[in-house]
C-alpha positions, -999 to +999 in steps of 0.1 A: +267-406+139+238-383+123+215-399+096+190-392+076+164-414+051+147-405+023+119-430+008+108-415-022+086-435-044+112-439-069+144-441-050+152-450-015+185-430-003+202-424+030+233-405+036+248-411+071+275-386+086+300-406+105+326-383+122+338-362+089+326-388+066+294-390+044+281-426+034+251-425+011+233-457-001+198-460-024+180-487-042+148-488-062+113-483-046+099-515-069+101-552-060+093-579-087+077-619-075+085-648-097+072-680-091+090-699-072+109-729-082+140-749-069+160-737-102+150-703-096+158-699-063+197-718-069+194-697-102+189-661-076+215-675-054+240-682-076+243-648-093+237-630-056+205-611-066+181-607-026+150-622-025+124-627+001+096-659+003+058-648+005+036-684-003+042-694-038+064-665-050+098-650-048+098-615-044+130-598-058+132-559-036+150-529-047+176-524-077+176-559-077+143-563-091+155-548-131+179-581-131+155-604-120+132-588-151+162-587-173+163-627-157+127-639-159+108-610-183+086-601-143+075-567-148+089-544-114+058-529-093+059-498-073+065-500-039+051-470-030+020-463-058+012-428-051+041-424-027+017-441+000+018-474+020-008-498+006-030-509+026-043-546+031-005-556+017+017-568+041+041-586+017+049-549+004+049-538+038+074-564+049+093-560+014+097-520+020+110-528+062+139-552+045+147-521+019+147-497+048+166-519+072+193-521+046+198-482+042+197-481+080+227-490+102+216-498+137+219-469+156+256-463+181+236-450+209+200-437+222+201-402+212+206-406+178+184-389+156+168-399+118+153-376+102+131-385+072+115-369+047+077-369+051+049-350+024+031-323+034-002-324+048-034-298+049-056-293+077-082-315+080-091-353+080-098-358+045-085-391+032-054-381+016-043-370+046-049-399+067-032-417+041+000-392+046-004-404+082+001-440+080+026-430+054+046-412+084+037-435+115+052-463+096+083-453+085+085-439+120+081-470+134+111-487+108+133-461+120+126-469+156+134-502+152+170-495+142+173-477+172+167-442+162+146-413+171+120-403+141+119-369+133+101-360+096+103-333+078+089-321+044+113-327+015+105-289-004+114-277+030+146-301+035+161-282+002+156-251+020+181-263+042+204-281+021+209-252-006+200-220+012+222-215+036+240-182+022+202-165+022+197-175+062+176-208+048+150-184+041+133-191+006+108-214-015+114-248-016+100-270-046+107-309-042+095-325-079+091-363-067+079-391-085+045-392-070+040-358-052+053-326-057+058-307-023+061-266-018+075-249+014+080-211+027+106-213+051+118-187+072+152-192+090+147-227+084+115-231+099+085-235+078+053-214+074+032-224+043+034-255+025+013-269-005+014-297-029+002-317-055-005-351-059+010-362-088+046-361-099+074-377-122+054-405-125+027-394-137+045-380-167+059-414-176+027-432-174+011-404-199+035-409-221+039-446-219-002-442-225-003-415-250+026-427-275+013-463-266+049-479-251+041-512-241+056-548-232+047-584-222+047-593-186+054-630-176+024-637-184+019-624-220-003-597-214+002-567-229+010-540-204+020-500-204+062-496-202+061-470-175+101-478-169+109-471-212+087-441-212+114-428-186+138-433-200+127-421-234+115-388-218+148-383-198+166-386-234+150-355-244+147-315-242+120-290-234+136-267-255+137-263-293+104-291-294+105-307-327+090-341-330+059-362-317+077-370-286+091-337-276+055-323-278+041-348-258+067-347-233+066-309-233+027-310-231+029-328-204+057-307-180+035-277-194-001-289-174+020-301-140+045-269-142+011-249-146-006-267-114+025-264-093+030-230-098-008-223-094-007-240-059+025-220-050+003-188-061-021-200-034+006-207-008+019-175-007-014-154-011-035-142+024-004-146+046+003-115+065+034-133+074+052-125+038+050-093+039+077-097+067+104-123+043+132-104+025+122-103-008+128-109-041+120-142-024+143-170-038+134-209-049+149-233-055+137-268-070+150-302-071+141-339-082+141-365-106+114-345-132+137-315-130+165-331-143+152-325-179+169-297-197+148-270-202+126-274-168+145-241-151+134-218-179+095-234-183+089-229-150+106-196-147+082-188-177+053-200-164+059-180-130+063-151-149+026-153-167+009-158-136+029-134-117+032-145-082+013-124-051+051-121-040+086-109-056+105-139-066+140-144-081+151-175-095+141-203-096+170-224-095+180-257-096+203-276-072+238-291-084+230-324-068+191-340-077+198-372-060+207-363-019+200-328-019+163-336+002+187-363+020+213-338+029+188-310+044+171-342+064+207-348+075+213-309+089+177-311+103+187-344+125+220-325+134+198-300+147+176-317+168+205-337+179+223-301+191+189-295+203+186-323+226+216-325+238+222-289+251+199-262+262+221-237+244+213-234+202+238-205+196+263-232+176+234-247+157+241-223+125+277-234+126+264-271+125+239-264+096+265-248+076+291-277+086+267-298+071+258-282+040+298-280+031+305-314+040+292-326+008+326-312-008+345-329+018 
């Protein structure tokens, strides 16, 4: 059994390859607490909806968490705000193990491998980086625990893998994540630049929960910004043929990230005597949840174009599958390592990659 995790700040997945067969399973980065109360608790176990006990509360982890808000009006939190473990919080801590330890079998035998996905970090000891750190060291640790051998790996660098196998897993990968978007050069699958940004999906949703002023009631009757309606608003529309209020908002808002990212992949690629050496037209590819929007491929296409790139670049394109395509190049990457570590010869790890890579189809 090979498996691989990916804890995104918006959706937990795994995708677990069992002989010839894939199993994938995901829930919801958010958890909700309700006060607790005998009926609520017979109420929770009565329709079957998880719960954990922390003091006076009930916290409700994962998918579950939109019934218990459809149930008791509790506005859902972020699990991972900023795509980072919070610190000084071990209820979320211990409510993030439980989500982990359900998307993780225990493992068959010692040399399994899990590879997760893990944002990229720069030189240095600034904050954000340390931050990244304890991000890594303690999903390493979950993973551990169920028996496994941690291996991360950058999720822009994961699609490399997972979509670029006809061009030798040479290419630009850009991961578009809730809370981070991540940037890779990979060559032959092994990666030589990265970059990012810390901002994502989510902050588009917030800006335009903010900006067209899409709000609710929590529990309590305050007044508070409907991050999860904004989404789903925005995901309802088009970055092409902008019309109304909402369209130009939206579109304002892809415009200012798509003009970051593609400023920091400028940057990435610029200095490095090692491009020169890459086939080129380089090619990208992108995938994640802010993608999804129709009309994303050709705004960023345009916006690559106007500040022309130090290096050739065709595409970019988008992947066929948004939801496990950063799962499914964690999942070759643990094949790897697992070839790796069991044999001192590599020549069949292509082979392996590719069996991967087609065994979505399977």
């Amino acid at each position: 059994m090979t498996i691989a995790l990916d804890p995104g700040a918006f959706t937990m997945r795994s995708l677990c390859r069992k002989r010839d067969e894939l199993i994938s399973r995901r829930c919801r980065s958010i958890a909700t607490s309700i006060r607790e109360s005998d009926a609520r608790r017979r109420w929770l176990n009565f329709v079957k909806v998880p719960y954990l006990r922390a003091e006076d509360a009930l916290v409700v982890p994962g998918s579950a968490a939109i019934e218990a808000d459809e149930l008791f009006d509790a506005v859902p939190r972020d699990l991972l705000p900023s795509g980072l473990i919070p610190i000084g919080d071990p209820v979320t801590r211990q409510t993030i193990a439980a989500l982990v330890e359900g998307l993780l079998p225990w493992s068959e035998h010692r040399h399994e491998v899990c590879c997760f996905a893990q944002p990229g970090q720069r030189s240095g000891g600034a904050d954000g980086d340390m931050s990244l750190e304890r991000r890594r060291d303690f999903f390493a640790r979950l993973i551990h625990l169920r028996g496994y051998r941690p291996v991360s790996l950058n999720p822009a660098t994961a699609l490399v893998l997972a979509e670029m196998g006809r061009w030798g897993f040479t290419g630009i990968g850009i991961a578009l994540g809730a809370a981070s978007c991540e940037i890779t050069v990979v060559h032959l699958g092994n990666q030589i630049a990265q970059g990012r940004i810390a901002r994502g999906g989510r902050w588009i949703d917030e800006q335009f929960a903010l900006r067209a002023r899409i709000l609710r009631r929590d529990s309590s009757g305050e007044q508070v910004l409907d991050v999860e309606a904004a989404r789903r608003r925005k995901e309802s529309l088009t970055l092409k043929n902008v019309s109304d209020g909402d369209h130009r908002l939206v579109e304002g808002l892809y415009r200012n990230l798509i003009g970051e990212l593609v400023e920091v992949l400028s940057e990435t690629l610029v200095g490095r005597a090692s491009m020169a050496l890459l086939p080129q037209p380089l090619a990208i590819v992108c995938a994640g949840g802010p993608a999804r929007i129709e009309g994303f491929r050709e705004l960023l296409g345009a916006e690559i174009d106007r500040q022309a790139l130090p290096v050739p670049v065709a595409g970019p394109d988008l992947v066929s599958d948004h939801e496990y395509a950063v799962a499914r190049g964690c999942l070759i990457r643990a094949e790897l390592e697992e070839s790796t570590s069991t044999s001192p010869c590599t020549a069949g790890i292509r082979p392996r990659a590719e069996a991967a890579l087609c065994s979505r189809s399977a």
